[in-house]
KELO-81037 format. One line per field, with one value per atom (N, C-alpha, C): residue number from 1; residue in three letters; atom name; x, z, y. Coordinates in Angstrom, 2 decimals. Layout:
BEGIN
seq: NUM ...
type: ala ...
atom: CA ...
x: X ...
z: Z ...
y: Y ...
END
This chain:
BEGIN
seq: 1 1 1 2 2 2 3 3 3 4 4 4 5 5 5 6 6 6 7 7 7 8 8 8 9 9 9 10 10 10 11 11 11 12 12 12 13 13 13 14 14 14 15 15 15 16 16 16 17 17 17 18 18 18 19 19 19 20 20 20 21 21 21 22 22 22 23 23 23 24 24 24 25 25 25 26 26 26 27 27 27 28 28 28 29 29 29 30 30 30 31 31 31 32 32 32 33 33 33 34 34 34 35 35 35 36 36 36 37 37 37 38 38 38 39 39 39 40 40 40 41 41 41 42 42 42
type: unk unk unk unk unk unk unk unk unk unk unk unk unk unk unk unk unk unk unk unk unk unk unk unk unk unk unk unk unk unk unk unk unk unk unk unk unk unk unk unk unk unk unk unk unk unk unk unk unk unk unk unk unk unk unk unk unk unk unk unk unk unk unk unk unk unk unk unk unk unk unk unk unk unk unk unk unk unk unk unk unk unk unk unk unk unk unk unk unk unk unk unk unk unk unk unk unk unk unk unk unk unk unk unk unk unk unk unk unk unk unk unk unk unk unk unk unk unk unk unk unk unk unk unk unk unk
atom: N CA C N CA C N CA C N CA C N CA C N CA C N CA C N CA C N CA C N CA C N CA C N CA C N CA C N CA C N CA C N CA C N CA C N CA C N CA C N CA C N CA C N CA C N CA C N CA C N CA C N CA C N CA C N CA C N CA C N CA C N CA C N CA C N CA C N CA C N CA C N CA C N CA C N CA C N CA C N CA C N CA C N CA C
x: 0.83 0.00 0.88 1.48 2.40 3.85 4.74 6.52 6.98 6.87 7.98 8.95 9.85 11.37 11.43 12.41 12.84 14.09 14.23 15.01 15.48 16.73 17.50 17.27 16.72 16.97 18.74 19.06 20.22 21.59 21.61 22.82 22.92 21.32 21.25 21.78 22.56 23.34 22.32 20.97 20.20 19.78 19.60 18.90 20.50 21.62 23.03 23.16 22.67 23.22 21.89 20.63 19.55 20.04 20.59 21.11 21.97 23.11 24.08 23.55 22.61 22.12 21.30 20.73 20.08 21.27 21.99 23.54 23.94 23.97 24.39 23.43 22.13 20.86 20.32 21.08 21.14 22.26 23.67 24.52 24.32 23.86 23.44 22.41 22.00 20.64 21.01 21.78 22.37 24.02 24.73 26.01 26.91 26.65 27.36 27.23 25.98 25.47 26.63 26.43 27.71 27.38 26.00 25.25 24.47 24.22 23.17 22.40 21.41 21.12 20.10 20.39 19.35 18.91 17.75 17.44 17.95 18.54 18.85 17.94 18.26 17.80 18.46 17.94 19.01 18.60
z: 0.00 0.00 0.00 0.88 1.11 1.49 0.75 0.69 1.65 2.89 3.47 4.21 4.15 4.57 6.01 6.41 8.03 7.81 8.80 8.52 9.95 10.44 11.80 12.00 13.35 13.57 14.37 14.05 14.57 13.48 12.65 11.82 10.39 9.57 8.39 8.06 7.33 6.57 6.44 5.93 6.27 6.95 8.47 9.58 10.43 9.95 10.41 9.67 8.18 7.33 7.84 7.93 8.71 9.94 11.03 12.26 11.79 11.08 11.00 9.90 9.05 9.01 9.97 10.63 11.81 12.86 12.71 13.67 12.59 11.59 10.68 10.54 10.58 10.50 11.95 13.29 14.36 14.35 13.78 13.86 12.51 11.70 10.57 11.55 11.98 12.41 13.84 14.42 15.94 16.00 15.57 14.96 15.94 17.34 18.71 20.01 19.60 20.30 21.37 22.72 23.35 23.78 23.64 24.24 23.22 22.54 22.26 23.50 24.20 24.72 24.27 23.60 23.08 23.81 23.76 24.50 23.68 24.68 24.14 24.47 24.19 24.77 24.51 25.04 25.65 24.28
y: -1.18 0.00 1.25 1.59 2.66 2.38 2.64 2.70 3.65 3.08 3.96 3.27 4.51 4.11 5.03 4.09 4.40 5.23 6.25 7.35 7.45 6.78 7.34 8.66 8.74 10.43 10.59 10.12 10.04 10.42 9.14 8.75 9.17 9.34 9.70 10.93 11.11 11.97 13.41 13.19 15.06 14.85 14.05 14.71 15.77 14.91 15.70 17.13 16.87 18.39 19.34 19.08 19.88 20.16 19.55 20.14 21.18 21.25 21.58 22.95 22.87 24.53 25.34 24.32 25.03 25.73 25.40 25.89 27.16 27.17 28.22 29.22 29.04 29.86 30.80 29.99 30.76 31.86 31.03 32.02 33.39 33.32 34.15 35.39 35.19 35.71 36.24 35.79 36.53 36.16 36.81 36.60 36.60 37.89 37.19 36.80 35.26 34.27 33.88 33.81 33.38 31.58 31.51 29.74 29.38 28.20 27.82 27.04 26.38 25.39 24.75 23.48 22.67 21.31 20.87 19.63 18.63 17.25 15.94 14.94 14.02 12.38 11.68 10.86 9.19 8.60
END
């Protein structure tokens, strides 16, 4: 019925390059940020 694929939120290659503009898109936008603090999980 429906094709879907499982996508690590972890390891896959654009959930890393999406983090990693979101890090560029904070610093663009407030340029002298001294903290980010973001939530993790286990």
């Amino acid at each position: 019925m429906f094709q879907l694929r499982y996508v690590n939120g972890f390891d896959h290659p654009n959930i890393l390059a999406g983090q990693g503009s979101l890090g560029l898109e904070v610093l663009d936008q407030v340029p002298d940020v001294d903290a980010i603090v973001v939530p993790t999980g286990i």
